[in-house]
Every structure is written in structure tokens, then in C-alpha cells.
MINU-105120 format. One line per 3 residues: number of its first residue (from 1); their letters; for each residue x, z, y of N, C-alpha, C, CB. Coordinates in Angstrom, 1 decimal. Glycine has a CB too. Example, Ala and Ser with C-alpha at 12.3 -4.5 7.8 and 13.67 -1.06 7.14 Angstrom:
REM MINU-105120
1	as	13.2/7.8/-5.7/12.3/7.8/-4.5/13.2/7.8/-3.3/11.3/9.0/-4.5 | 12.8/7.1/-2.2/13.7/7.1/-1.1/12.9/7.9/0.0/14.1/5.7/-0.6
REM end
This chain:
REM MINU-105120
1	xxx	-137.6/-48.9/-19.1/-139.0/-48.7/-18.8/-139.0/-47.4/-17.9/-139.8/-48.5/-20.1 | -139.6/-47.5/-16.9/-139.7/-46.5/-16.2/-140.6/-45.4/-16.1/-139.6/-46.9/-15.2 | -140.5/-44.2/-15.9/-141.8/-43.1/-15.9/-142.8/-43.8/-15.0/-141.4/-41.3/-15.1
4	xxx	-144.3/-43.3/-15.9/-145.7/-44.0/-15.2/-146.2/-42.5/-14.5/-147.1/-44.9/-16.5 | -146.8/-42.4/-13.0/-147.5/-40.9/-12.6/-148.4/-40.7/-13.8/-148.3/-40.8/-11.0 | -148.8/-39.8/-12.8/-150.1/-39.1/-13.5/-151.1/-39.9/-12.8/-150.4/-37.3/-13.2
7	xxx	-151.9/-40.0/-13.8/-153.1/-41.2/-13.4/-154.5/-40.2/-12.9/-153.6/-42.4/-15.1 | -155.0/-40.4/-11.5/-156.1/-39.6/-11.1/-156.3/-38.0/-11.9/-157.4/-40.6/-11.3 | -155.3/-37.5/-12.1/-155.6/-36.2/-13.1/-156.0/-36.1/-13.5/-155.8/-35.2/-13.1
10	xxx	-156.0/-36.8/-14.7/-156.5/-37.4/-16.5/-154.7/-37.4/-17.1/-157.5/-39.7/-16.6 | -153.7/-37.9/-16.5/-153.0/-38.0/-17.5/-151.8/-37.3/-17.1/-152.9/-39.3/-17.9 | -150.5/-37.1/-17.6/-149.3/-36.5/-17.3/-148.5/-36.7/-18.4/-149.3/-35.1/-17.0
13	xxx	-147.0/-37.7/-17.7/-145.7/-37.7/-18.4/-145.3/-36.8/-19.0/-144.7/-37.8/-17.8 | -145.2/-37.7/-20.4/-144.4/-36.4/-21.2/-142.9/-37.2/-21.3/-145.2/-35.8/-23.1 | -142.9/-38.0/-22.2/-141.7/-38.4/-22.2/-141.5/-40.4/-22.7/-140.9/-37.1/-23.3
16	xxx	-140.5/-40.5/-22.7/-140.3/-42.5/-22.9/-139.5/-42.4/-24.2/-139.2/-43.6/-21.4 | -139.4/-43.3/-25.2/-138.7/-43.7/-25.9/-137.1/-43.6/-25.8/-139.2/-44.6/-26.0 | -136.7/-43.2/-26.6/-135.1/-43.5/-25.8/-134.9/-44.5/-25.2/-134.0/-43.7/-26.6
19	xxx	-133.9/-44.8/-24.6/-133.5/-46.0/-23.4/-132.4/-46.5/-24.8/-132.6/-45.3/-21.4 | -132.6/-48.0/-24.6/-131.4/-48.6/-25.9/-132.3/-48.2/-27.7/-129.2/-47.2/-25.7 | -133.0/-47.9/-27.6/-133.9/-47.6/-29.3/-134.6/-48.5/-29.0/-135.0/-46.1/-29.7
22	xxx	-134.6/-49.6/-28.0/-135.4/-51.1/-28.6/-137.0/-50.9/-28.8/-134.8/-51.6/-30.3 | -137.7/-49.8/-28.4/-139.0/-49.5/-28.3/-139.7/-49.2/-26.9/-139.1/-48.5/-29.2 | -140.7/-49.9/-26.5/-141.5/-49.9/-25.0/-142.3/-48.8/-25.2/-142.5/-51.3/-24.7
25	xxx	-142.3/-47.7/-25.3/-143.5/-47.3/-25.7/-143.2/-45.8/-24.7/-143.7/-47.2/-27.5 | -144.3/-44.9/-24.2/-144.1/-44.2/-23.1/-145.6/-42.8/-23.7/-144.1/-45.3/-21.4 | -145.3/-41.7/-23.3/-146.3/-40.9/-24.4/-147.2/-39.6/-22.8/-144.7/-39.6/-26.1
28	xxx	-148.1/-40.0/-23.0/-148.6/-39.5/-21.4/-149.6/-38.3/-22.4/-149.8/-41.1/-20.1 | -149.9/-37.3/-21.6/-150.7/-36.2/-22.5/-152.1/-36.5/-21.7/-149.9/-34.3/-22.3 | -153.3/-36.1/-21.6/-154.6/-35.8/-21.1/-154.2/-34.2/-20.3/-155.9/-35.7/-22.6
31	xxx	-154.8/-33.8/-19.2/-155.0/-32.7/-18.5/-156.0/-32.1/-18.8/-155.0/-32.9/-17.3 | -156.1/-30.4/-18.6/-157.2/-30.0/-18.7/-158.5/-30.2/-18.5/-157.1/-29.3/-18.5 | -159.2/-30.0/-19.7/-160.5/-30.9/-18.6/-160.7/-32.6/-19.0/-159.8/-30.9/-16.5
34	xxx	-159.7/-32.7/-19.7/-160.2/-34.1/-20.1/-159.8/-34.5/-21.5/-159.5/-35.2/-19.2 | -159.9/-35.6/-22.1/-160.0/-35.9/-23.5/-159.6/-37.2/-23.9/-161.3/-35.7/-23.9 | -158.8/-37.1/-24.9/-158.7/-38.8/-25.1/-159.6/-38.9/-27.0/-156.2/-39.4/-25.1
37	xxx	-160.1/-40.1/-26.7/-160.9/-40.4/-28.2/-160.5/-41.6/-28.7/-162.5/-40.5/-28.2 | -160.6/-41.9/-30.0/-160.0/-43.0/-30.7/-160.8/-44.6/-30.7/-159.8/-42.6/-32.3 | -161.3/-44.9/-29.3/-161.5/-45.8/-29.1/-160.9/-46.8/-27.9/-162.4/-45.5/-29.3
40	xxx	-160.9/-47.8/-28.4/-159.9/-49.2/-27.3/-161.1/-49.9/-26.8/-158.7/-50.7/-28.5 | -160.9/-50.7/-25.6/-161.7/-51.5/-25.1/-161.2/-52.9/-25.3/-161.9/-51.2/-23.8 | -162.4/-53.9/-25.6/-162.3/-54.9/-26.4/-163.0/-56.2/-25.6/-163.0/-54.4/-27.8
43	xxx	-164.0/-55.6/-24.4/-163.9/-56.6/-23.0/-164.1/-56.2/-21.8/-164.9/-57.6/-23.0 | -164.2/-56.6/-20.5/-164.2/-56.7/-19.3/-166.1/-55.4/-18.9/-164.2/-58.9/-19.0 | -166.5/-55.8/-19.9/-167.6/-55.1/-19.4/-167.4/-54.0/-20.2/-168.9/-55.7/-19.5
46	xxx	-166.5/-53.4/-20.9/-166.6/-52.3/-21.2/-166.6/-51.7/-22.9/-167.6/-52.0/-20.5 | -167.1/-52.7/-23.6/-166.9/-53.3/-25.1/-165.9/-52.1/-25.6/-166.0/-55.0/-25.1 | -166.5/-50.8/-26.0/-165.7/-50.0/-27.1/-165.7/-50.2/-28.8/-166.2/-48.8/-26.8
49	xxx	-164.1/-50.0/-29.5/-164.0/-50.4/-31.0/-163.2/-49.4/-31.0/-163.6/-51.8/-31.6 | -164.0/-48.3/-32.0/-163.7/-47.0/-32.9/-162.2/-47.6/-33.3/-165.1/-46.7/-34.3 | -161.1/-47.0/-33.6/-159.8/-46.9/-34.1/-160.2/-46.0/-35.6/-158.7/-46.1/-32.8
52	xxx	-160.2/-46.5/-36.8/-160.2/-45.6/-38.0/-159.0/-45.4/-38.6/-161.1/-46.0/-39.0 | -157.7/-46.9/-38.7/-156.1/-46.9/-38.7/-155.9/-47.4/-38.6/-155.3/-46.7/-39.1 | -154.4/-47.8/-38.6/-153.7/-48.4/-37.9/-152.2/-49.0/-39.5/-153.3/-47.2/-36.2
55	xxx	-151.6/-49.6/-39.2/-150.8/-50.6/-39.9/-149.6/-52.0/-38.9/-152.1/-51.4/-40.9 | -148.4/-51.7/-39.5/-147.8/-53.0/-38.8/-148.0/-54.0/-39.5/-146.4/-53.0/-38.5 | -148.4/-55.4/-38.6/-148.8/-56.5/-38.9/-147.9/-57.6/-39.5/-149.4/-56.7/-37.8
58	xxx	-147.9/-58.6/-40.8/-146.8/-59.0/-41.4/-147.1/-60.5/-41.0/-146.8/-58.6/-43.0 | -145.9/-61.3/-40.8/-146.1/-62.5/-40.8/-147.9/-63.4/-41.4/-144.8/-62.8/-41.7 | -148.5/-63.7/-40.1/-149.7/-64.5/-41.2/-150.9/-64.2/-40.6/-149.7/-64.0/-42.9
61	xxx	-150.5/-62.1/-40.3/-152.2/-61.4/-40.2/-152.1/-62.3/-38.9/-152.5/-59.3/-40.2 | -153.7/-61.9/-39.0/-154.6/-62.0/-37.7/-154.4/-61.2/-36.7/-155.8/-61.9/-37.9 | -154.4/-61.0/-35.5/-154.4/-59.8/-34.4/-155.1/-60.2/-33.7/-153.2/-59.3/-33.6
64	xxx	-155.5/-59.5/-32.5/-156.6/-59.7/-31.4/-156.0/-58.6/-30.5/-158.3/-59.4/-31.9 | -156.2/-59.1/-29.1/-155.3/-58.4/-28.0/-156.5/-58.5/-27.2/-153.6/-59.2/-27.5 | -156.9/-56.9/-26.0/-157.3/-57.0/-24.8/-156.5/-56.7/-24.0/-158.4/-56.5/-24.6
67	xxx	-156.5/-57.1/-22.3/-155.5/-56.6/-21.4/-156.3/-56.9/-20.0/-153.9/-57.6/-21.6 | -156.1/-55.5/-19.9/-156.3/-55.6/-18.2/-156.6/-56.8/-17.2/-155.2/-55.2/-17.6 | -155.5/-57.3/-17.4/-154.5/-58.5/-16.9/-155.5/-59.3/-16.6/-153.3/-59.1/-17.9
70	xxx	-155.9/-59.8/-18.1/-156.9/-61.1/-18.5/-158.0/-61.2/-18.2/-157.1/-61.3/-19.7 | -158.4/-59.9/-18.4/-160.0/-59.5/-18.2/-160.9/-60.5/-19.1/-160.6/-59.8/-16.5 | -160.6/-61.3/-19.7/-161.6/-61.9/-21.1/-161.9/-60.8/-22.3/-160.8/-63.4/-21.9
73	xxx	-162.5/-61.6/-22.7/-162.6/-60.9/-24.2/-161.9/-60.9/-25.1/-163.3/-61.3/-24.8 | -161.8/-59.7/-26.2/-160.9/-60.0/-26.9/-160.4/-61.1/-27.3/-161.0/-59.5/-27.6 | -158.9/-61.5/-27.6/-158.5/-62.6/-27.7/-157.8/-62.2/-29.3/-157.7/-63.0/-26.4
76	xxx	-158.0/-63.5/-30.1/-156.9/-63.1/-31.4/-155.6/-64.7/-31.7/-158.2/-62.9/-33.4 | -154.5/-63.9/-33.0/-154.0/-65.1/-32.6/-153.6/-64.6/-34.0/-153.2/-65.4/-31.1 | -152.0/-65.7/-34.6/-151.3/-65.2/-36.0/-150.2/-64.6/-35.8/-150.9/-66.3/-37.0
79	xxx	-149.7/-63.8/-36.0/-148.6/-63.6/-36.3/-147.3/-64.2/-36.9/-148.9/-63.0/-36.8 | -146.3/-64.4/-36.3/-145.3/-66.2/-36.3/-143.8/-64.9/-36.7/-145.1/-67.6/-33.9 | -143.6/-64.5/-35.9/-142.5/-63.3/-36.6/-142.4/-62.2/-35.9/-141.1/-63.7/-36.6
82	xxx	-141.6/-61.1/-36.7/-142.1/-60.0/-36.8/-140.7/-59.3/-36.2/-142.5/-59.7/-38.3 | -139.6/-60.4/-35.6/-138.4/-59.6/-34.8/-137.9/-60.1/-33.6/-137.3/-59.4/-35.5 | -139.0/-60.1/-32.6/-138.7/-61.0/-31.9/-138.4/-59.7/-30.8/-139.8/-62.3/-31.9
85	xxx	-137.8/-60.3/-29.5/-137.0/-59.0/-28.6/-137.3/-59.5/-26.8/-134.8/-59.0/-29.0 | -137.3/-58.4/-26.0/-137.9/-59.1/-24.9/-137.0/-58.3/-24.4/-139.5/-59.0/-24.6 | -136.4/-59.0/-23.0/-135.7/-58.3/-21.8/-135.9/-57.8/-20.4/-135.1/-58.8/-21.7
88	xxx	-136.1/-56.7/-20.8/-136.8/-55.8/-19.2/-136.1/-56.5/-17.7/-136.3/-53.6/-19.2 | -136.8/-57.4/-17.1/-136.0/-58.1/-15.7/-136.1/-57.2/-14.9/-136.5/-59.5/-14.9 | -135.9/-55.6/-14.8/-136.2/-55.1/-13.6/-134.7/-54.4/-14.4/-137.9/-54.3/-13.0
91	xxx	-134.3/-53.8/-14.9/-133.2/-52.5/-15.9/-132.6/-53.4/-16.9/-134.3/-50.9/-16.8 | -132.9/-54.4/-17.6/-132.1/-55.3/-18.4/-132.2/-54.7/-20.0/-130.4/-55.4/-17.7 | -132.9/-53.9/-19.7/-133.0/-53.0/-21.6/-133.6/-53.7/-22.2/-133.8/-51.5/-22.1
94	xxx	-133.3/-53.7/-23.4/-133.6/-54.8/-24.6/-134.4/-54.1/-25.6/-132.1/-55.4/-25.4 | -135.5/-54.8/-25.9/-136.6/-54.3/-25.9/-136.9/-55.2/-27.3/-137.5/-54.4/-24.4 | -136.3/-55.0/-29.6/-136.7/-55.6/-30.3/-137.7/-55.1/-31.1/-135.8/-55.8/-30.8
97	xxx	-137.3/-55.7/-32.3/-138.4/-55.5/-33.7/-139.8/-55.6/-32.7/-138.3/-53.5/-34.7 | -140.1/-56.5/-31.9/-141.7/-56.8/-31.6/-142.0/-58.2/-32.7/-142.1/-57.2/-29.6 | -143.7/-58.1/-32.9/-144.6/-58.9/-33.3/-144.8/-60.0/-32.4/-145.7/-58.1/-33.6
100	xxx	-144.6/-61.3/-33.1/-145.1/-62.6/-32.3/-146.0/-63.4/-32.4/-144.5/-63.4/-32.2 | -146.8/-63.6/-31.8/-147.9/-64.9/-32.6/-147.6/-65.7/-32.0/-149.6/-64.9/-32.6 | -148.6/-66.6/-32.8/-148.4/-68.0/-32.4/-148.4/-68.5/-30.9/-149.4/-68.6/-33.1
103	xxx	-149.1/-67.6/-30.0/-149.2/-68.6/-28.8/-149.5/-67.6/-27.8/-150.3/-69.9/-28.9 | -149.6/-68.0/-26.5/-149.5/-66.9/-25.1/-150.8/-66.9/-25.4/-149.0/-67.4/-23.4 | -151.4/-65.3/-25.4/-152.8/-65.0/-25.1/-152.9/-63.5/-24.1/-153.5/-64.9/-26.6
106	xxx	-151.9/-63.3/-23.5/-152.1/-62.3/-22.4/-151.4/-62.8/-21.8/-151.8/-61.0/-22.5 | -151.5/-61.9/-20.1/-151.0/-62.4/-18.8/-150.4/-61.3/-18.1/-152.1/-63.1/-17.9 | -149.9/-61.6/-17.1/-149.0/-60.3/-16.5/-150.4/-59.3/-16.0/-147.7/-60.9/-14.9
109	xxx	-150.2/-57.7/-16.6/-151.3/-56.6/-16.8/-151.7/-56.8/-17.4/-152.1/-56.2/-16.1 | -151.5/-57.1/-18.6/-151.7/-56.7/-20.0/-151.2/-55.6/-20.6/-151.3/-57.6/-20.8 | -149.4/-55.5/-20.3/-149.0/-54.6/-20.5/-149.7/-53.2/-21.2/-148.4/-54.7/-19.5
112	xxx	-149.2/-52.4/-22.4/-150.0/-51.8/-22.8/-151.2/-51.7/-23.3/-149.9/-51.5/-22.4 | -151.9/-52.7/-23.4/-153.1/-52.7/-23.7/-153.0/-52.9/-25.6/-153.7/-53.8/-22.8 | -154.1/-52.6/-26.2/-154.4/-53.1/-27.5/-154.1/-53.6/-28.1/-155.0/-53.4/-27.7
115	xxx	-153.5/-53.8/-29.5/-153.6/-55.1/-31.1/-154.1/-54.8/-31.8/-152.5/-55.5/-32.0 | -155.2/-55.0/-32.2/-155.7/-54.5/-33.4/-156.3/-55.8/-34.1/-156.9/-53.2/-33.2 | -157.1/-55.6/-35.0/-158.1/-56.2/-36.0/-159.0/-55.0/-36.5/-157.3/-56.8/-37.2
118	xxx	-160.3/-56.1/-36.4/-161.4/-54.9/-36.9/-161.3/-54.0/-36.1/-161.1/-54.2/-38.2 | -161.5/-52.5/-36.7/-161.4/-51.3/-36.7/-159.7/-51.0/-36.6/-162.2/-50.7/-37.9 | -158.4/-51.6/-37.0/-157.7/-51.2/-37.4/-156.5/-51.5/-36.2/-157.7/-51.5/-38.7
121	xxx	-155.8/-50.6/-35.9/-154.6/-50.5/-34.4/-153.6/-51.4/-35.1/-153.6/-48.5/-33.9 | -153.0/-52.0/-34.8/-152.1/-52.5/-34.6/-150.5/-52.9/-33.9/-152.5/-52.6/-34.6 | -150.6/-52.3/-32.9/-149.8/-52.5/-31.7/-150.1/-52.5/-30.0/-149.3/-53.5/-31.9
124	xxx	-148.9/-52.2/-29.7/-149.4/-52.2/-27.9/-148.6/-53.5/-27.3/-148.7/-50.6/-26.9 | -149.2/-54.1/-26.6/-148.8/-55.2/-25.8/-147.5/-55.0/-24.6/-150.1/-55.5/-25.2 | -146.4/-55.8/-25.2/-145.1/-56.1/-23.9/-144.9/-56.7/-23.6/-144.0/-56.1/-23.7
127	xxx	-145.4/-58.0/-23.9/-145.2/-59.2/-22.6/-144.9/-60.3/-23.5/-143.8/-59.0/-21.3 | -144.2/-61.5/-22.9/-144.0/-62.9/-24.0/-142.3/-62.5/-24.3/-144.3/-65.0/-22.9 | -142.5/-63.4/-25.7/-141.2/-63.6/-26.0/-141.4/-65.5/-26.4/-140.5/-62.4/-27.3
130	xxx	-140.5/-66.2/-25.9/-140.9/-67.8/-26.3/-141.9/-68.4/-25.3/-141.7/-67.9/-27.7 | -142.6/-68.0/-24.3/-144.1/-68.4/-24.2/-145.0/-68.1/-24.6/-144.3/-69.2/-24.5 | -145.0/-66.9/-26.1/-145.5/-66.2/-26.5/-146.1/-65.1/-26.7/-145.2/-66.4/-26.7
133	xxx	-147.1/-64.9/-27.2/-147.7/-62.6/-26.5/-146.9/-62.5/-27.9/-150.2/-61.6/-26.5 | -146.1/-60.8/-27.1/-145.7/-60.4/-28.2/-145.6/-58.5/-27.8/-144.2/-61.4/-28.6 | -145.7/-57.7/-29.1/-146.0/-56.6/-28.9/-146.0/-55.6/-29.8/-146.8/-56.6/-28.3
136	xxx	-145.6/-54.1/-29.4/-144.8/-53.2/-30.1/-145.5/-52.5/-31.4/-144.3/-52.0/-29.1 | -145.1/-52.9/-32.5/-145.6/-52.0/-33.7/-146.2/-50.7/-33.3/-144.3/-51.7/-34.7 | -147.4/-50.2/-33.9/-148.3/-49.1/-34.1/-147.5/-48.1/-34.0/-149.1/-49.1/-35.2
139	xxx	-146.1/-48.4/-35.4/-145.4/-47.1/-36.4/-144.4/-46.7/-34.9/-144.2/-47.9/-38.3 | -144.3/-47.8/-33.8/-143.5/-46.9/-32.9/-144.0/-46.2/-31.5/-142.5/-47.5/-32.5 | -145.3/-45.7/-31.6/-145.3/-44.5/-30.8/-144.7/-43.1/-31.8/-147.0/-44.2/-30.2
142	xxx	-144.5/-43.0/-32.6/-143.6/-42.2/-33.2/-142.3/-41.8/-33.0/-143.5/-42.5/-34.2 | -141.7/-42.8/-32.1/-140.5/-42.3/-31.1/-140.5/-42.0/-30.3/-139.8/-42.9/-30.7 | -141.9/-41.2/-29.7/-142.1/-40.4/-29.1/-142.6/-39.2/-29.3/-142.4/-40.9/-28.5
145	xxx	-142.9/-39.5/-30.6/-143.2/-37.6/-31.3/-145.2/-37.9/-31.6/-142.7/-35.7/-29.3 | -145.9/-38.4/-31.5/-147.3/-39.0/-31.5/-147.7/-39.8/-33.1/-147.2/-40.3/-30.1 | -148.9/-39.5/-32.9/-149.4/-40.8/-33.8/-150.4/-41.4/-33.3/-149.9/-40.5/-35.1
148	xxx	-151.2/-42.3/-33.9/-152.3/-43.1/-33.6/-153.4/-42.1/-33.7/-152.5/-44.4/-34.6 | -154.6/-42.2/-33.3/-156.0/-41.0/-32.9/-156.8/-42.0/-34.3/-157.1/-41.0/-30.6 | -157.0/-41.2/-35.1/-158.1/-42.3/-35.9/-159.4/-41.7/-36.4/-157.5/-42.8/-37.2
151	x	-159.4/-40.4/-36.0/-160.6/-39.9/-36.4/-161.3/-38.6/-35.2/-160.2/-39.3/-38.1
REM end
């Protein structure tokens, strides 16, 4: 996974997950002057949902995913297994322990975007494994030194 810039001077690299720790996850700070708050967007027109916490999702739960990509409305789906692994085609890093549901409900630019249920985080979106959306446990932006924003 490669460093993302700084986005319009709102955001700035801090650092990426180890390379080979099997986690997508990348930790950008806010710039002076700006703010991040514990809420996700949940559709195309702008649809904000307060974050209060967050939990990894077990074989069964329900999730709901928005993405860029799709531009629909939140989308939900089940959860089918809980170790499933995806392979970066650009660097070949192997990318496990992701969440699978049952069926494709994001599209390429999704990437990063939302899992939750309810009020509650869930995970960040990496792409298919199977045909499938599948995407990184909550508990690992923590390999980057972070937690979830919940209040």
C-alpha cells in the first residue's frame, strides 16, 4: 500500500501499517485549521451517522458498507468469514484476517470507505475476496498507533 498526499490541506501522512502485518490500513493526521469528527457518510447526497463504537464483526452479523465508488446508498450484507486475504496487484502484499460477506456490494473506489451497523464502526473497506466485498477489522487501525473517534 502506498503513501496517499495530503489531501487539499486537510490531511497529512503520518504513517502505513507495516508492509507484510497483513493490515490495509494507512493513518493521515487533520492540518491546522481543520478537524476530523466521528461521523461517516452513509449516501451520495451527503447522509451523516454519528460513530458512538465500534467492534469486530463475527460470522452472521449484519454490516452495511458506503463507497465512493458506488455512490448508492448504504448497502448491507452478512458476514460469511472472518479470514479471508486479498492480494495487492500493483506490490503483491498480502493483505489477511479481513471480514467477508456474503456477496459483492462495493465497486472499484470504495476502497476505504465505511462498515458499520447502526451507530456502530466496524471496518474499512479493501476490495473483493471471492467475488466478494471484503474489509479490514475496526481493532486494526491500531497498527498504526490510532483508535476509532466515538465521541
Amino acid at each position: 500500500m502506498g503513501e496517499v498526499a495530503a489531501v487539499a490541506g486537510i490531511l497529512s501522512f503520518v504513517r502505513n501499517a507495516a508492509v507484510g502485518s497483513g493490515e490495509d490500513i494507512q493513518f493521515n493526521r487533520t492540518l491546522s485549521g481543520s478537524s476530523a469528527d466521528n461521523f461517516i457518510y452513509t449516501r451520495p447526497s451527503g447522509g451523516l451517522r454519528e460513530i458512538t463504537s465500534w467492534a469486530n464483526p463475527v460470522v452472521g452479523a449484519t454490516v452495511c458498507n458506503y463507497g465512493e465508488g458506488s455512490r448508492t446508498n448504504a448497502q448491507c450484507a452478512i458476514v460469511r468469514n472472518t479470514n479471508g486475504m486479498i492480494t495487492d496487484r500493483d506490490d503483491g502484499t498480502v493483505y489477511t484476517q479481513l471480514r467477508v460477506v456474503d456477496r459483492a456490494i462495493t465497486e472499484g473506489g470504495d476502497s476505504g470507505g465505511p462498515w458499520f451497523i447502526n451507530n456502530a464502526a466496524r471496518g474499512v473497506h479493501s476490495g473483493l475476496w471471492d467475488g466478494r466485498s471484503a474489509f479490514e477489522i475496526a481493532q486494526a487501525v491500531s497498527s498504526v498507533g490510532v483508535s476509532i473517534k466515538t465521541n
